[in-house]
C-alpha positions as CSV (number, residue, x, y, z in Angstrom):
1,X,96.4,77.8,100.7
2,X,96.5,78.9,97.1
3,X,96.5,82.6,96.0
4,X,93.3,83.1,94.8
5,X,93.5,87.0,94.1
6,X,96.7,88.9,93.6
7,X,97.7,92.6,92.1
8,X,101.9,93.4,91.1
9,X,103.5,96.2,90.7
10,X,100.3,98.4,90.5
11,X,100.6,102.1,90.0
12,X,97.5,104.4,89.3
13,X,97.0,108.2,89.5
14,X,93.9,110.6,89.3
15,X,93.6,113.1,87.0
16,X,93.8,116.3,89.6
17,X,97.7,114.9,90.2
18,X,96.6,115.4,94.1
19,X,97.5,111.3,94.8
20,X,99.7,108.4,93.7
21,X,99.9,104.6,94.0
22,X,103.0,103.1,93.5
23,X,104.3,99.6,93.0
24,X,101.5,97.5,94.6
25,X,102.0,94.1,95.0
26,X,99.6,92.0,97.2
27,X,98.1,88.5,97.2
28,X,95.3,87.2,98.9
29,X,95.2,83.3,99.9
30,X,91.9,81.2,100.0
31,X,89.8,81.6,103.0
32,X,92.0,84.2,104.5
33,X,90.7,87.2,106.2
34,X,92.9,90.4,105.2
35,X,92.5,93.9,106.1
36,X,93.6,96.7,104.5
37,X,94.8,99.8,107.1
38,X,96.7,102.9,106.9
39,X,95.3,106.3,107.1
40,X,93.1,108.9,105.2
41,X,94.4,109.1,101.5
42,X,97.0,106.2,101.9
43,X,94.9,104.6,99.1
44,X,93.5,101.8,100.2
45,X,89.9,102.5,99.0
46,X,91.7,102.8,95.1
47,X,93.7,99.3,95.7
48,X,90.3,97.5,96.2
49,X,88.8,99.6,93.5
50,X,91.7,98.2,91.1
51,X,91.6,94.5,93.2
52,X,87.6,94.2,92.4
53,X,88.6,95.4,88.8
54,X,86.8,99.3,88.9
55,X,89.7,101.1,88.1
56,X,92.6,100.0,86.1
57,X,95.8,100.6,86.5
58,X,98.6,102.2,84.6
59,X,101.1,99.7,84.9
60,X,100.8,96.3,86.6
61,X,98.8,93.1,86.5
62,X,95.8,91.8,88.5
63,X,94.6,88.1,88.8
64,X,92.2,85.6,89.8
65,X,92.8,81.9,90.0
66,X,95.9,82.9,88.2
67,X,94.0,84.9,85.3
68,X,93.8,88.3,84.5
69,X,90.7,89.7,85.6
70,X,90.8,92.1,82.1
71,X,89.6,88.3,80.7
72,X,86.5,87.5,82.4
73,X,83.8,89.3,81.0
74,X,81.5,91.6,83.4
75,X,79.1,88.9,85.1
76,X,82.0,85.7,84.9
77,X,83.9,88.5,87.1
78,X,80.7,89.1,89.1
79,X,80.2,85.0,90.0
80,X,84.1,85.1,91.6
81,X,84.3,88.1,93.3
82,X,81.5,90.4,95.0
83,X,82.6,94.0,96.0
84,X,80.8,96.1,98.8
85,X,81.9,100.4,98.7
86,X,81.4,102.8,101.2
87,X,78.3,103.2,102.3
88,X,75.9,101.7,99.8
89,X,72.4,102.1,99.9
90,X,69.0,101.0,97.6
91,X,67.8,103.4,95.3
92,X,64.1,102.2,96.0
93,X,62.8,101.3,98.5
94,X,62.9,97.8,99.1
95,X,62.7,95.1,101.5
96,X,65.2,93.1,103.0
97,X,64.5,89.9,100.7
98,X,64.9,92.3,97.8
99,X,68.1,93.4,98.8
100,X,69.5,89.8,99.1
101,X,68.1,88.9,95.7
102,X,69.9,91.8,94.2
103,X,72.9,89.8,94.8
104,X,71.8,87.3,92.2
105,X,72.0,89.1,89.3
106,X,75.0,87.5,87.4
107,X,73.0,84.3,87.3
108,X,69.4,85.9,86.0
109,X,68.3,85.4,82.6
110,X,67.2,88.3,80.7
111,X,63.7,88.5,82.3
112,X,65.2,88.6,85.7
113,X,63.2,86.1,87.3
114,X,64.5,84.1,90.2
115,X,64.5,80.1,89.8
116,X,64.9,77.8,92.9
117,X,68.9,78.0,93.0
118,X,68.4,81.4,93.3
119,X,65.9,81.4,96.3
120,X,68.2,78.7,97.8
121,X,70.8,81.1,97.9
122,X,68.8,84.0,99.2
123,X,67.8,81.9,101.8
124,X,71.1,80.5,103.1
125,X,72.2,84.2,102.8
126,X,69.8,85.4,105.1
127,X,71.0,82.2,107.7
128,X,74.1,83.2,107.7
129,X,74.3,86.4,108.4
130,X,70.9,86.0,110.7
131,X,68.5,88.3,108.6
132,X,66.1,85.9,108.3
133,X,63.9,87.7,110.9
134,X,63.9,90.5,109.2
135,X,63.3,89.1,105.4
136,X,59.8,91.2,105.3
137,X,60.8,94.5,106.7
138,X,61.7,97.4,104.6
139,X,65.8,98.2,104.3
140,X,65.3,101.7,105.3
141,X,64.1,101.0,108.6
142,X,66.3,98.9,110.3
143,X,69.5,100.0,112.4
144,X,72.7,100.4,111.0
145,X,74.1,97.1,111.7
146,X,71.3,95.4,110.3
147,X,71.4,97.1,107.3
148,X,75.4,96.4,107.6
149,X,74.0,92.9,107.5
150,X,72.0,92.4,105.5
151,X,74.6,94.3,102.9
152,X,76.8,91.3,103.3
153,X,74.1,89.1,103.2
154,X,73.4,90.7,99.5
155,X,77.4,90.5,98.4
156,X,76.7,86.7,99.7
157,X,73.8,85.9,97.5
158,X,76.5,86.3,94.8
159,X,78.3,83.2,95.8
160,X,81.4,84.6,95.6
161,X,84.9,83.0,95.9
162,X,86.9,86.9,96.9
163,X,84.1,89.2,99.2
164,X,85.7,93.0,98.7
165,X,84.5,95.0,101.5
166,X,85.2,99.1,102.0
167,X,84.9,100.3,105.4
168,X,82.0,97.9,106.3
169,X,81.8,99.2,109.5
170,X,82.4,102.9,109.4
171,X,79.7,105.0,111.8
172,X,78.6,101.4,113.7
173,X,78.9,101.0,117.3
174,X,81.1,98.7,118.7
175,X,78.7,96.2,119.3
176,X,77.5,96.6,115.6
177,X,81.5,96.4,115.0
178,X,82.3,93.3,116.5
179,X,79.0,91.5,114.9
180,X,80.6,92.3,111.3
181,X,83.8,91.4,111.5
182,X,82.8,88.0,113.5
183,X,80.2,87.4,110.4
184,X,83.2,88.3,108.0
185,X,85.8,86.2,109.8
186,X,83.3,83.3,110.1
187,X,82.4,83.7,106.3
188,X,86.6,82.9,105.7
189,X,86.7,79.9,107.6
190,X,84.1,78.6,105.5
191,X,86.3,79.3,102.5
192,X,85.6,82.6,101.4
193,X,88.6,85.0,101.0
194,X,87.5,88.3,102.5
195,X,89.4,91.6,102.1
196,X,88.2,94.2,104.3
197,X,89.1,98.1,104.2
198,X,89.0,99.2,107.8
199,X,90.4,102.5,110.2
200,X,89.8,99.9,113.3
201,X,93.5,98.8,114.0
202,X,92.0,96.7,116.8
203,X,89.5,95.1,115.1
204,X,91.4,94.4,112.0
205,X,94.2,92.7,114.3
206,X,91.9,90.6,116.5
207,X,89.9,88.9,113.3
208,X,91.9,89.4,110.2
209,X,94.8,86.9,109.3
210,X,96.8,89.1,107.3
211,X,97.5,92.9,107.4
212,X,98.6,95.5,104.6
213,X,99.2,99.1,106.0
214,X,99.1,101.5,103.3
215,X,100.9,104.9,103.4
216,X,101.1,107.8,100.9
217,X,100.2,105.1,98.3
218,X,102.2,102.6,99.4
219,X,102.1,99.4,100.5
220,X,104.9,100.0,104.0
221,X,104.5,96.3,105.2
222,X,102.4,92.8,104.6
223,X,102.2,90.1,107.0
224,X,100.4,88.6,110.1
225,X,99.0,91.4,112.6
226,X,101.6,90.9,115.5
227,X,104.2,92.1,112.6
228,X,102.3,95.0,111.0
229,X,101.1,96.0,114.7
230,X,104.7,97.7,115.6
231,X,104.7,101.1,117.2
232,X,107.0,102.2,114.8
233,X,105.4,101.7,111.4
234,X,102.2,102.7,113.0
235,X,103.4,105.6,114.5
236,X,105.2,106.4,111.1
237,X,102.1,105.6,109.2
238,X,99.7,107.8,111.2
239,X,102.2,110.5,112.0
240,X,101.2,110.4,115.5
241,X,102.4,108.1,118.8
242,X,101.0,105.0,119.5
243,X,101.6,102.0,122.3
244,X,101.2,98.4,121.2
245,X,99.8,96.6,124.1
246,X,98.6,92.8,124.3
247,X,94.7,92.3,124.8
248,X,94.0,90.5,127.6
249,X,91.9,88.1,126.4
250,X,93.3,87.1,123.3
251,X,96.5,88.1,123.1
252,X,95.8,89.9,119.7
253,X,97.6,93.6,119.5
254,X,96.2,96.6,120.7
255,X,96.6,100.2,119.4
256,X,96.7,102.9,122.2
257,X,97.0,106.2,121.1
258,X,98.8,109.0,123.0
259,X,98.0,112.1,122.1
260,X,100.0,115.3,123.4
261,X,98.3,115.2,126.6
262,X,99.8,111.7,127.4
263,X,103.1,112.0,125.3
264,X,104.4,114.5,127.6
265,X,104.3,117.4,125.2
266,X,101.2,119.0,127.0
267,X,101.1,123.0,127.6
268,X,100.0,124.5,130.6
């Protein structure tokens, strides 16, 4: 597959000095899933800030299709790559078919109105991520993996060719969980590159192709999940013990963490 999004030798710093990013260098391949893992303040919520093209970096370059993103102008950028942050919500209130049709705007003229390419795509957004049924209600009343949902169903509206999602399912259930990242992972094998910013190691190794752990604003190790799974790096990432198991279904890898009260190191 060809690279469609990459970043090299990124660094970037805030102005309280409190965090760093050094040297990143990552690529992301055409309908390939990728999640993005490490702990709090590794920095992976700033490399998707700099991969979607929010922040810019000191030094480095980032491209799409082999073109740096500081050439496409703000809706050209908008029509190849859709970004979802942390916990975005409506200012208004609006309904669910509202929602979705806010991912049209980079192909709206002036007066906003929406033409019957635009409906078509509302409406196969809703399909795929199963939202139709709930087209007519109001946003702020459905559960938190509808509105999860229906999210993605908006960033799909955009018809992107890179989805950019941070923590998409932070505060779900696992059944909410696994609905996400099965819509996500089903959205790559129909072509869409999908980066995902996630704290569920298990998750992000059963559905993602690729895996970057991130520590102290570093990129520690890239590849497929049985290679970034390893007890050591994790363990070293996380600063606490872990077991890699195999899950029993699908062989994917499986964090277990310890904890003093299984590591042996338990007081009386």
């Amino acid at each position: 597959m060809a690279c469609v999004l990459s970043v090299r030798d990124c660094c970037f710093g805030y102005r309280d000095g409190d965090f760093e990013l050094r040297d990143a260098t990552l690529s992301v391949e055409g309908g390939q899933m990728l999640g993005l893992v490490g702990p709090n303040g590794s920095g992976k919520s700033t490399l998707m800030r700099i991969m979607a093209g929010i922040l810019r970096p000191f030094s480095g370059s980032r491209d799409i299709v082999g073109r740096p993103i500081e050439s496409f102008h703000r809706l050209e950028l908008s029509r190849e790559l859709a970004f979802l942050p942390q916990n975005p919500s409506p200012t208004f209130d609006l309904t669910v078919r509202e929602v979705v049709a806010l991912g049209r705007y980079p192909y709206q003229g002036p007066f906003g109105l929406l033409n019957a390419a635009d409906k078509e795509a509302i409406r196969q957004a809703l399909g795929e991520t199963d939202s139709e049924r709930l087209a007519g209600r109001y946003f702020s009343t459905l559960s938190g993996g509808e509105q999860q949902r229906v999210l993605v169903a908006s960033v799909l509206a955009q018809q992107p060719r890179i989805m950019l999602l941070d923590e998409p399912t932070a505060s779900l259930d696992i059944h909410h969980t696994s609905g996400v990242f099965d819509l996500l992972w089903s959205l790559s094998r129909k072509g869409i590159s999908v980066v995902v910013v996630t704290h569920d190691l298990n998750s992000a190794s059963q559905f993602c192709d690729t895996l970057a752990l991130m520590q102290a604003g570093r990129i520690v190790a890239t590849g497929p999940p049985a290679f970034v799974m390893r007890e050591d790096l994790l363990s070293e990432a996380y600063q606490t013990p872990v077991m890699v198991v195999q899950h029993p279904i699908t062989s994917s890898q499986m964090v277990l963490v310890l904890g003093k009260k299984n590591n042996g190191t338990s007081q009386s």
